[in-house]
C-alpha positions in Angstrom: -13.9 -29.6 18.8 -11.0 -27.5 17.3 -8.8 -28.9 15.1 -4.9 -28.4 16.3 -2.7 -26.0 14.7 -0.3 -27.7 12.5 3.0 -26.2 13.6 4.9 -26.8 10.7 2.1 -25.4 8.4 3.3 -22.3 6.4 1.9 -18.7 7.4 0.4 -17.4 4.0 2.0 -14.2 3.2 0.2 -10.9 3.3 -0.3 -9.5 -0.2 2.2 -5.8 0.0 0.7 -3.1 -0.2 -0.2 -1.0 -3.2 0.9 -3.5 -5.0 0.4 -1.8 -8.4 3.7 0.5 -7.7 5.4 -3.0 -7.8 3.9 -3.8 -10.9 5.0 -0.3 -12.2 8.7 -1.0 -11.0 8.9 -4.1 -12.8 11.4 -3.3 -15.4 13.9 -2.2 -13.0 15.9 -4.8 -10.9 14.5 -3.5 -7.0 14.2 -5.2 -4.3 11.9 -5.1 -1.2 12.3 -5.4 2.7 10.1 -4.8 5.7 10.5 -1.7 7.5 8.4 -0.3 10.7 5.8 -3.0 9.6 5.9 -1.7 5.9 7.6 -2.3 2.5 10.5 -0.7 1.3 11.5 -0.6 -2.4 15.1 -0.7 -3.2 16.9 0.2 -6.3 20.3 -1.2 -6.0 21.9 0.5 -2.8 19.1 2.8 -3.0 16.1 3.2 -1.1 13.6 4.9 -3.4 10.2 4.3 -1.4 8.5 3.0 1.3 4.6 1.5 0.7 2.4 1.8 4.3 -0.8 0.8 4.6 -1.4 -0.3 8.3 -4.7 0.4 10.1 -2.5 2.4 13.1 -2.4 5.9 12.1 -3.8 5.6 8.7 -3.2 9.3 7.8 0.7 8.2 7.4 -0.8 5.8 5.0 0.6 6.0 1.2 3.6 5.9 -1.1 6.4 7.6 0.8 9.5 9.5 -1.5 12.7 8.8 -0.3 14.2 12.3 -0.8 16.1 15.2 1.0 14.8 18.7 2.0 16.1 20.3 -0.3 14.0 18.7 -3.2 10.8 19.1 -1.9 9.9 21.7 -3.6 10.4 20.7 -7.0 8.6 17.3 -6.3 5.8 19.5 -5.4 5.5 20.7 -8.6 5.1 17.4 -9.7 3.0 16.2 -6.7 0.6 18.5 -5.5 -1.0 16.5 -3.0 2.3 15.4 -1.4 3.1 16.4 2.2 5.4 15.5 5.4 4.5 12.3 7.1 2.5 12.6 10.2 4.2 9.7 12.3 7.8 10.7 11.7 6.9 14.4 13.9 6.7 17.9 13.1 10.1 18.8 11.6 10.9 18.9 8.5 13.1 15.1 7.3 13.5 14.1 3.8 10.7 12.0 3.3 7.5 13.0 2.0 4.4 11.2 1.2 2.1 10.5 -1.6 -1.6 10.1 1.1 -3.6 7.0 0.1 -6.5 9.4 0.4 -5.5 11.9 -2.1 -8.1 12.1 -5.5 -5.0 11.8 -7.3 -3.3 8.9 -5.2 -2.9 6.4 -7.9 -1.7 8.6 -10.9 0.7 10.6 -8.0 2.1 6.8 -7.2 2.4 6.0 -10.8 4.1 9.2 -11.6 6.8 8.7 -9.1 7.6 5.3 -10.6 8.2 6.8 -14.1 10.7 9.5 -12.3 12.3 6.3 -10.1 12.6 4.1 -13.9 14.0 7.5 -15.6 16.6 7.6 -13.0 15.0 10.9 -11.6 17.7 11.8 -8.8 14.8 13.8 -6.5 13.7 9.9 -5.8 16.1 7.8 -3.5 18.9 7.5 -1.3 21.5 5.3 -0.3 21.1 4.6 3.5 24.1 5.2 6.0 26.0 1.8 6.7 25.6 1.0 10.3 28.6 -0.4 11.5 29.2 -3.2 13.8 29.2 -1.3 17.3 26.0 -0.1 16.2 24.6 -3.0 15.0 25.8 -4.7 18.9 22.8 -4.5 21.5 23.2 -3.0 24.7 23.2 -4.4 27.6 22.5 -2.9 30.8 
């Protein structure tokens, strides 16, 4: 016979993912939140990346670059492997990502850590402040 759930017992939480790009961070003072089922890495105000790794469309899995458009190009240079993100459409938005399948995956990941701890400014950007009417559901 099963045993009840306990339901005050405590859900063990999931280890993040790519949790070496943590590790890498460590000097700097970030901080982390769940986004669309993923981690994102803050630095200060600023969101610098986002780590996926969900079995739903694994070919958006990866280190994601918070940057604009008009950097890509440049972080190419750095990142050959890097590319748009396949769940976020066909047009072009500021965030680019570092594929989990890439030969290079884990150097390309450690390599935009030591841009985001030198302060890089092709890595991060401060999110738009929602205000309190957007913040308010809707209600039909």
């Amino acid at each position: 016979m099963p045993r009840p759930r306990d339901p005050f017992a405590v859900k063990p939480r999931k280890a993040p993912p790519f949790e070496f790009v943590l590790e890498a961070l460590a000097a700097l003072r970030y901080s982390t939140r769940p986004m669309f089922g993923c981690l994102a890495v803050y630095v200060g105000e600023k969101i610098v990346l986002i780590l996926r790794d969900k079995p739903a469309s694994p070919e958006s899995n990866g280190v994601w670059l918070a940057t604009t458009s008009d950097r890509h190009e440049s972080l190419r240079a750095e990142f050959p492997n890097m590319r748009p993100i396949p769940v976020l459409g066909d047009g072009v938005t500021g965030w680019q990502m570092l594929p989990v399948t890439a030969p290079d995956f884990e150097e390309s990941a450690l390599r935009a850590c030591e841009l985001i701890l030198a302060g890089d400014p092709r890595i991060g950007k401060t999110p738009k402040r929602r205000t309190a009417k957007a913040r308010r559901k809707r209600v039909p």
